[in-house]
Each structure stands twice: as structure tokens, then as C-alpha cells.
C-alpha positions in Angstrom: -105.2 -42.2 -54.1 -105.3 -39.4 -56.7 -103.1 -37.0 -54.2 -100.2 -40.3 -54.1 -100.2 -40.5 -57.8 -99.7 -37.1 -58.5 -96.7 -37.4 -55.7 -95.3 -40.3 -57.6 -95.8 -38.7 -61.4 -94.1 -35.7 -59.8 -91.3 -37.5 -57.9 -90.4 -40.6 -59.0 -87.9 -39.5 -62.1 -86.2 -37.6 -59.4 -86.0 -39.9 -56.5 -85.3 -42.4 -59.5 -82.2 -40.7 -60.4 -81.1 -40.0 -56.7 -81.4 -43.8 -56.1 -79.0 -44.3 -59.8 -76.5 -42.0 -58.2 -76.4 -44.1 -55.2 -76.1 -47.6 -56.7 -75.2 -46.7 -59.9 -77.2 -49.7 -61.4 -80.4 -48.9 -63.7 -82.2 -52.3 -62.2 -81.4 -51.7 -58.7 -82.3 -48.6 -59.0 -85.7 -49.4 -60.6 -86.5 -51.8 -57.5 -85.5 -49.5 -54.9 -87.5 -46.6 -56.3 -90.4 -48.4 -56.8 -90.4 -50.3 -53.1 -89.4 -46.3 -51.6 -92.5 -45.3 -53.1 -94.4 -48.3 -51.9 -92.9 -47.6 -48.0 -93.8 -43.2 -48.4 -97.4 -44.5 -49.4 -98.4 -47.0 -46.5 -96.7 -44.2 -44.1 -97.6 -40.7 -46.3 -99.4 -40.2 -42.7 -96.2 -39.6 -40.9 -95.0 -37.4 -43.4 -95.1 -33.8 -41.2 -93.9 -31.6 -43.2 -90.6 -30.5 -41.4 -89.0 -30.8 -44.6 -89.9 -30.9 -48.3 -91.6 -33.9 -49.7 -88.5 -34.3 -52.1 -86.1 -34.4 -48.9 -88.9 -36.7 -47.3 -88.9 -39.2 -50.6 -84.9 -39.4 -51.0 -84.6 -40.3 -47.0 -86.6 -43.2 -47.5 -85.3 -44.2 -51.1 -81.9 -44.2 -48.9 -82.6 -45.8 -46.3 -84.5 -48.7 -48.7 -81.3 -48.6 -50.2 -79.0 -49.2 -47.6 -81.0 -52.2 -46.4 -80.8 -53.4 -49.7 -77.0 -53.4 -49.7 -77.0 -55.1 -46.3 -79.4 -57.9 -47.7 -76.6 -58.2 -50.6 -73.7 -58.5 -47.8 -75.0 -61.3 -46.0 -75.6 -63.5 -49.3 -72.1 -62.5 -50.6 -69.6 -64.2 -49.1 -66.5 -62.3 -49.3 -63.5 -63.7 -51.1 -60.3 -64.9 -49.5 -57.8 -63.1 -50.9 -59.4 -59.9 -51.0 -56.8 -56.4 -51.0 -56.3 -54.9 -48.1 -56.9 -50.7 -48.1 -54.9 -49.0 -46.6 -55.9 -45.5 -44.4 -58.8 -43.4 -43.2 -60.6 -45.3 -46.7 -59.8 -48.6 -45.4 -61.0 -48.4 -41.9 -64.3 -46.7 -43.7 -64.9 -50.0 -45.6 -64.6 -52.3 -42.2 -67.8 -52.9 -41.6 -67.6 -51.8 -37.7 -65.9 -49.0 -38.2 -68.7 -47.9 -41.2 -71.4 -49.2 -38.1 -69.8 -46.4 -36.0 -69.7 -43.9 -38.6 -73.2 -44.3 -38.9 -73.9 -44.2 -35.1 -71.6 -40.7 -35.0 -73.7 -39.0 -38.3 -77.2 -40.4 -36.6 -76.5 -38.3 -33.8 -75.9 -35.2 -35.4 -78.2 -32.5 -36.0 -80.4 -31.5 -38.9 -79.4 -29.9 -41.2 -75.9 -31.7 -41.0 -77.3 -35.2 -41.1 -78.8 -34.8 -44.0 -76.5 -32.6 -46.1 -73.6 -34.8 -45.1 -75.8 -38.2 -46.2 -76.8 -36.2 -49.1 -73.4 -35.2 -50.5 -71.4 -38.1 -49.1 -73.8 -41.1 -50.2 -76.0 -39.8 -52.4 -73.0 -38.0 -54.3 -75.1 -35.0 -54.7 -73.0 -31.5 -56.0 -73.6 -28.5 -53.6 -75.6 -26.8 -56.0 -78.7 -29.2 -55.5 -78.0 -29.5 -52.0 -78.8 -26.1 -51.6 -81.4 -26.2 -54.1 -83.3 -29.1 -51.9 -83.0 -26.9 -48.8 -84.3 -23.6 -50.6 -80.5 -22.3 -50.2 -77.3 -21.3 -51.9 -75.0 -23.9 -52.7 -72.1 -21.4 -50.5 -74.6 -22.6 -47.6 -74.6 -26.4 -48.4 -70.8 -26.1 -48.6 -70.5 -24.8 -45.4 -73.3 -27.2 -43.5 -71.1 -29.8 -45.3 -67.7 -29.0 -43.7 -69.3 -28.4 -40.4 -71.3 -31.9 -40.4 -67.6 -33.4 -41.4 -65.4 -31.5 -38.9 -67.9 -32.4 -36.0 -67.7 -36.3 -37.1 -64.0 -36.0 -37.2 -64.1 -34.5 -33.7 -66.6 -37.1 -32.5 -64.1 -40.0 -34.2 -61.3 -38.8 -32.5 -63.0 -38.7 -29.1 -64.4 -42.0 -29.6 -61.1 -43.2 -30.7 -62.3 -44.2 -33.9 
């Protein structure tokens, strides 16, 4: 238990403030943290190593995240006269064509998946990209614009 608190004294302002730039709400942020760090400690066994614990930490915080913001969906009920958005941002905010996004950036390959996550919904700069992945933020730039312009390529196959 000692080794999990040191993870959490260590981690949890950081993946704290990952979880803020994704929600951009101090309470929601508090409850996702602490239920991320809840999830990495009944599963720190399948934690392999592949990538650094921070990396390992912000995945789940995400992912907790995004089923939070589902949860809140389904209770919402959306109003009837809500705008319309026009263009690629508007078919990004129908929820099938998000679904599909998802599908398309599941698929791709590490590093891509997760610098494009990272910088897309975690709003990250490039600069702490690279700094997560031990690189410059020149490579997280590029990884980024590769990630994007295989998506885009996979969209337009798809017809998406």
C-alpha cells in the first residue's frame, strides 16, 4: 500500500490538472481524479510498463472521464431548439459521427493514438507532449499531424 501512496502523492496534482483541462470543472475534476486513482489501484497489476506511469495514469483519468460525460448525456435530455453547427465541427458533435471518430483513432497506432487524444482532448501544448514521451515537442508536432492526416484519410475512405 506504501508503493500506491507514493504513486498518488506523486501523481495526483498532475493527473488532477490533466482531468481540469479536460472538463474544465474543479468538482468534476476532483471526482474523476479520485475514482482514476481508485480504478489504477484495483488494476496497478496490469500496469506493464510499456509506457510511463504518468501516460498509464492520464489514460485511465480519460477514459473515467469520458464515461462520465456519457453518464451525463443520457440524463440530459437535449433541448428542442437547440443551434445547428454547421461543417466538419458539426458533424464532430453528432454523436455517431464522434462514435466513428473514435472507432477510426482506436485503431491507430501508438504513439499516434495517444498524442492525438493527448493534444486533441486533453488540450495538452506540444511541449508536454513531448515531455510525457521523453521527446522534443518538434516530435509531438509531427506524430500529431501524422495521427490527423491518417484519420482524415481513414474518414474519407469510410465516407465519413
Amino acid at each position: 500500500m506504501t508503493d500506491f501512496e507514493e504513486i498518488y502523492a506523486t501523481y495526483f496534482d498532475s493527473v488532477y490538472q490533466y482531468v481540469l483541462s479536460l472538463c474544465r470543472d474543479v468538482h468534476t475534476a476532483e471526482e474523476v481524479t479520485q475514482e482514476s486513482f481508485c480504478k489504477a489501484m484495483t488494476h496497478l497489476d496490469r500496469f506493464d510498463g510499456r509506457c510511463r506511469l504518468y501516460v498509464w495514469l492520464c489514460q485511465i483519468a480519460k477514459n473515467t472521464y469520458l464515461t462520465h460525460v456519457r453518464k451525463q448525456k443520457r440524463r440530459a435530455t437535449p433541448p428542442e431548439d437547440e443551434p445547428s453547427h454547421p461543417g466538419f465541427e458539426g458533424e464532430l458533435l453528432d454523436s455517431d459521427s464522434a462514435w466513428q471518430l473514435h472507432r477510426l483513432l482506436h485503431d491507430l497506432n501508438e504513439p499516434y493514438k495517444e498524442v492525438f487524444s493527448l493534444r486533441v482532448f486533453g488540450e495538452l501544448s506540444f511541449s508536454q507532449i513531448g515531455q510525457l514521451f521523453g521527446k522534443s515537442d518538434s516530435w509531438a508536432r509531427l506524430i500529431f499531424y501524422r495521427a490527423k492526416t491518417e484519420l482524415r484519410r481513414q474518414a474519407d475512405e469510410n465516407d465519413l
